[in-house]
C-alpha positions as CSV (number, residue, x, y, z in Angstrom):
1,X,12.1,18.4,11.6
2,X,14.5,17.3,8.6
3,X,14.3,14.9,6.5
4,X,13.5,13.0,2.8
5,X,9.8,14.2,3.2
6,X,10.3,17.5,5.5
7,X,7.4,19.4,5.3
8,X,5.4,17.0,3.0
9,X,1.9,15.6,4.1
10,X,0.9,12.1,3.3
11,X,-1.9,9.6,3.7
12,X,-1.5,5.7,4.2
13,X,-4.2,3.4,4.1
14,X,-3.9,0.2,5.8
15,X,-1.8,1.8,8.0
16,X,-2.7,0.0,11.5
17,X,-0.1,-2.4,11.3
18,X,2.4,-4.7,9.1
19,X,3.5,-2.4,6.3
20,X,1.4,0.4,6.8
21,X,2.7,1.0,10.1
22,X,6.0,0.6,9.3
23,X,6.2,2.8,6.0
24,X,4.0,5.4,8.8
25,X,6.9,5.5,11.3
26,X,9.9,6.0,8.3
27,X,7.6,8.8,6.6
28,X,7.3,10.4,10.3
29,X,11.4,9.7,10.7
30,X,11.9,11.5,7.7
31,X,9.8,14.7,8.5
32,X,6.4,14.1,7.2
33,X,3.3,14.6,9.0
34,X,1.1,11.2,8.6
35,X,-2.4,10.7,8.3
36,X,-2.8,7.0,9.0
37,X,-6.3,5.3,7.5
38,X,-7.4,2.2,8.2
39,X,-10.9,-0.1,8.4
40,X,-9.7,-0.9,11.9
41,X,-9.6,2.5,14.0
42,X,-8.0,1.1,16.9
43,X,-5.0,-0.3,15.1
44,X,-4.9,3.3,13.2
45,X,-5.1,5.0,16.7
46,X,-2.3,2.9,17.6
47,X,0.7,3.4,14.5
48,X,-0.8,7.7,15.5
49,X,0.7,6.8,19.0
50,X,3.6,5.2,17.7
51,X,4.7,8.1,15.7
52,X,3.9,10.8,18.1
53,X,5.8,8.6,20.9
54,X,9.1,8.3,18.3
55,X,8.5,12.2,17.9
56,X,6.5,12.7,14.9
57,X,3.3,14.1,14.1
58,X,0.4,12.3,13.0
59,X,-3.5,11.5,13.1
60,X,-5.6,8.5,12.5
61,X,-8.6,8.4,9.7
62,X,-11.5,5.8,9.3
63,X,-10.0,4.0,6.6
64,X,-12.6,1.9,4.4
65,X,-11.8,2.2,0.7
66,X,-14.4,0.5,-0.3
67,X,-16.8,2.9,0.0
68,X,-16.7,6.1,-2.2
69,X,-17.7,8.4,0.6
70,X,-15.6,7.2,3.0
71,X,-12.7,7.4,0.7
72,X,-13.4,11.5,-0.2
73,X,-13.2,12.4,3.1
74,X,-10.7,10.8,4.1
75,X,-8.4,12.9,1.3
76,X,-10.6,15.9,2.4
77,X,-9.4,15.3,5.9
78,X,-6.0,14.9,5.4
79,X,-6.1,18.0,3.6
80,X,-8.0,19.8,6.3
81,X,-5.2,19.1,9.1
82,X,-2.7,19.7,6.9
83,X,-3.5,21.8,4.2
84,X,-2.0,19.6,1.2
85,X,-2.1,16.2,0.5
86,X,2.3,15.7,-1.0
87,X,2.3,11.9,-0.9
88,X,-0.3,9.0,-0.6
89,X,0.8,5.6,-0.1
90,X,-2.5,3.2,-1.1
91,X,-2.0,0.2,0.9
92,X,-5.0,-1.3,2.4
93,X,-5.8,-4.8,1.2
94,X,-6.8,-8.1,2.4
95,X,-5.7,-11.8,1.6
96,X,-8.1,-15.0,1.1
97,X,-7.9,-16.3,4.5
98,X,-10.0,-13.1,5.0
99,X,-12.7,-13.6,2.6
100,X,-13.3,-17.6,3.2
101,X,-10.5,-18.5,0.7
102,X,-7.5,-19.8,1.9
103,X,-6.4,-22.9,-0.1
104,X,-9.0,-22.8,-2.6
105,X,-7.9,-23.2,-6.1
106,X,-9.7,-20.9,-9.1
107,X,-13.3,-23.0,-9.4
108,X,-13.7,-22.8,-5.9
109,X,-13.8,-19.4,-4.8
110,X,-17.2,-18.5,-3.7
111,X,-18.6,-15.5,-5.6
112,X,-18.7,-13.4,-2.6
113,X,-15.3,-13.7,-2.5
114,X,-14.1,-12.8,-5.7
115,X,-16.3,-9.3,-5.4
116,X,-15.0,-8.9,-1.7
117,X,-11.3,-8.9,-2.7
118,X,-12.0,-7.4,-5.7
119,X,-13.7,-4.2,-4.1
120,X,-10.7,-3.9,-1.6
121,X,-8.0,-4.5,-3.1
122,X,-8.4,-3.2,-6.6
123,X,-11.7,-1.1,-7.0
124,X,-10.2,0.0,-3.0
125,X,-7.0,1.5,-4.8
126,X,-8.9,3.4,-8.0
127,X,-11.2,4.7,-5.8
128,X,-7.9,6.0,-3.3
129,X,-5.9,7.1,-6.5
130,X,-9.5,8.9,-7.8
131,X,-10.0,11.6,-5.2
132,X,-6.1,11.5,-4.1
133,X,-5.5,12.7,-7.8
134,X,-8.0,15.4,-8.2
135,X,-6.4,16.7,-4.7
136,X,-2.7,16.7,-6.7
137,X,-4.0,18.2,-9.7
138,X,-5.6,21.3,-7.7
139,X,-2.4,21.3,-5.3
140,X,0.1,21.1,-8.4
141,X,1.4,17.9,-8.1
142,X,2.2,15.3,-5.7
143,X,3.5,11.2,-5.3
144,X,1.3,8.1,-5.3
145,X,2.6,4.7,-4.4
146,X,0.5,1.8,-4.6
147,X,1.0,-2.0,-3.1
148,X,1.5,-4.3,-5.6
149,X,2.8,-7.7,-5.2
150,X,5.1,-10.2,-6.7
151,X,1.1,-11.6,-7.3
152,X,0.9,-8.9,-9.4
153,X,3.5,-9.9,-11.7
154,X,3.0,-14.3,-11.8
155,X,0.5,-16.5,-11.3
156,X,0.5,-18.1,-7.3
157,X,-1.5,-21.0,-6.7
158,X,-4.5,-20.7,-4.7
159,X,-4.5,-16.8,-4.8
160,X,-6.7,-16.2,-7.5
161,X,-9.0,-13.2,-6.9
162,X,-6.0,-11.5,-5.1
163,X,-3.2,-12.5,-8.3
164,X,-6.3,-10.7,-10.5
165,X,-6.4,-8.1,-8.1
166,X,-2.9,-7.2,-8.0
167,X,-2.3,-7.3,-11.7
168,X,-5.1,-4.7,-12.0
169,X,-3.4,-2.3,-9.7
170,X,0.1,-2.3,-11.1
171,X,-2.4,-1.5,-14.9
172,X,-3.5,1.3,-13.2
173,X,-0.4,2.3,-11.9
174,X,1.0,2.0,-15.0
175,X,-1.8,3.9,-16.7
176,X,-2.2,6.9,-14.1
177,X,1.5,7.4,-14.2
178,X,1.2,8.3,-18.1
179,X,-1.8,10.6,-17.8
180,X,-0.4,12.4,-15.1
181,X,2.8,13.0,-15.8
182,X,2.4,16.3,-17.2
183,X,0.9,17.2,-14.4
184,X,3.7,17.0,-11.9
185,X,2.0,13.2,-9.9
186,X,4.5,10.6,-9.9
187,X,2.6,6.9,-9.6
188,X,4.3,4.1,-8.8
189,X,4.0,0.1,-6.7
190,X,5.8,-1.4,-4.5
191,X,5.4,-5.6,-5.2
192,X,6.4,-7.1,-1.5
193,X,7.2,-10.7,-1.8
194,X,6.1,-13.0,1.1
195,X,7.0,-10.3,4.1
196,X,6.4,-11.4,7.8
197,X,2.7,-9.7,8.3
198,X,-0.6,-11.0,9.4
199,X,-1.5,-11.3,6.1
200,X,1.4,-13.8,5.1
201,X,0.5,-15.9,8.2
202,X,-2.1,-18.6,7.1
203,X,0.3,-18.9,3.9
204,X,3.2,-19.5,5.5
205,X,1.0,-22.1,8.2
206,X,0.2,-24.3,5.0
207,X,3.5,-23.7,2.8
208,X,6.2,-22.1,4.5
209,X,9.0,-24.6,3.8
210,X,8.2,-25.0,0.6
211,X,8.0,-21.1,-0.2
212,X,11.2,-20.1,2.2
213,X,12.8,-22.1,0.0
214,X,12.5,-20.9,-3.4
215,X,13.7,-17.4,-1.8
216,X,17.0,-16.9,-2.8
217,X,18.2,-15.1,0.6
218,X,16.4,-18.1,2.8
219,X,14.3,-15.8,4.9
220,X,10.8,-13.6,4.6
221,X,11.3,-9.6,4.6
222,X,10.2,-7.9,7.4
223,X,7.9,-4.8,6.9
224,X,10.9,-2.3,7.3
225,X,12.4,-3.4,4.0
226,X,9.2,-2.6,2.3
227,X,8.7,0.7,3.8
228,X,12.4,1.8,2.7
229,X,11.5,1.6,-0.8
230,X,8.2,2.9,-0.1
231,X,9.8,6.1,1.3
232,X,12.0,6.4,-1.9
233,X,9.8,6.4,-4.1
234,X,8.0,9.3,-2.0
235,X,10.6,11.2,-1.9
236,X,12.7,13.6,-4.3
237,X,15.7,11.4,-5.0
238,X,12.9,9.4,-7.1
239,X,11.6,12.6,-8.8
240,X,12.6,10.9,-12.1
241,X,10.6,7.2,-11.4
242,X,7.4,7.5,-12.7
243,X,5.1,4.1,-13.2
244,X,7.7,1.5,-12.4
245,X,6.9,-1.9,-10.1
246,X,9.6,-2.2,-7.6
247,X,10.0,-5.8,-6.5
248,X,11.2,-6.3,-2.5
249,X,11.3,-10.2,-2.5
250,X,14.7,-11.2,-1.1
251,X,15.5,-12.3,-5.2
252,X,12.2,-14.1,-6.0
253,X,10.8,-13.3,-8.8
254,X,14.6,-13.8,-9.9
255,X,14.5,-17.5,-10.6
């Protein structure tokens, strides 16, 4: 198969649905073969049967990236099938709805719920970035992309934890993509605005008018714009982006 990633391997985490899935059917357009990790096994089996139903070849992983095990072989698996691990796409996370949250300013987030989105979506993605690097340094070289946010970059009301969360993974991002330079790994985010996901839909239940609104082109993305850039910045036409936060937010973080 031809393609932007022929021949390349590459791992998504969160991959069972929203973004995931959709950056997991582009890579598998564009050639790669796609091992898609996620907590949920079910939803991973399903974006496996999606690809392999558009044409493409893939296999589903247990996909919890909170747990330091877990996370090693799952990079040990992907490199098992496919005997290199070319492009990693760290993109598992959660939102406060799913950790008791929603709607709760700074003071009232239960501590349980700072460490629970904390060890997701930030200690989730340096423990993914952690074995996925030691793979790309024995290998000689590969691509990591991470999941920001536009929370990564500004405050948002009532997102706390996760704002924290994402401005910790666009420093390591930044960080990782200086260390490794020299050593042929490219790091890089992605920072999705309000895109139409599971995640975005208690948000948009208590606020949607007001933040459709303040987004220049009127609308939420969809997960296909996200996985576009996604699958630039895996690909060879990026080979000279290294530690840059791409913003996909229909001109938000514009005003």
């Amino acid at each position: 198969m031809s393609g932007l990633l022929a021949g390349k391997s590459a791992l998504i985490t969160g991959g069972g649905g929203g973004i995931g899935r959709a950056t997991a059917l582009a890579f598998a357009r564009e050639g790669a073969r796609v091992a898609v990790a996620d907590a949920m096994e079910d939803a991973a089996r399903q974006t496996v049967a999606l690809v392999n139903e558009a044409g493409g070849q893939a296999m589903s992983l247990s996909g919890d990236v909170t747990d330091p095990a877990a996370v090693e072989s799952m990079v040990k698996g992907v490199v098992s099938a496919y005997g290199r691990l070319d492009v990693a796409f760290n993109n598992a996370g959660i939102a406060g709805y799913q950790v008791e949250a929603s709607g709760k300013r700074t003071h009232e987030w239960p501590d349980a719920s700072v460490d629970r989105m904390l060890a997701v979506n930030l200690k989730g993605v340096w423990l993914c970035m952690k074995h996925e690097i030691v793979q790309m340094l024995a290998q000689g070289g590969g691509v990591i992309v991470n999941t920001g946010s536009i929370a990564g970059l500004v405050g948002l009301y009532t997102s706390s934890a996760y704002v924290a969360a994402k401005h910790g993974v666009l420093g390591f991002t930044k960080t990782a993509a200086l260390e490794y330079a020299k050593d042929n790994i490219r790091v890089n985010a992605v920072c999705p605005g309000y895109i139409e996901t599971r995640m975005t839909e208690d948000t948009m239940r208590r606020r949607g008018d007001e933040l459709i609104g303040r987004i220049p082109v009127g609308r939420m993305g969809q997960p296909q714009d996200i996985a576009e850039m996604v699958l630039f910045l895996s690909c060879d036409r990026s080979s000279y982006v290294t530690g840059a936060c791409y913003n996909v937010d229909g001109g938000y973080m514009a005003i």
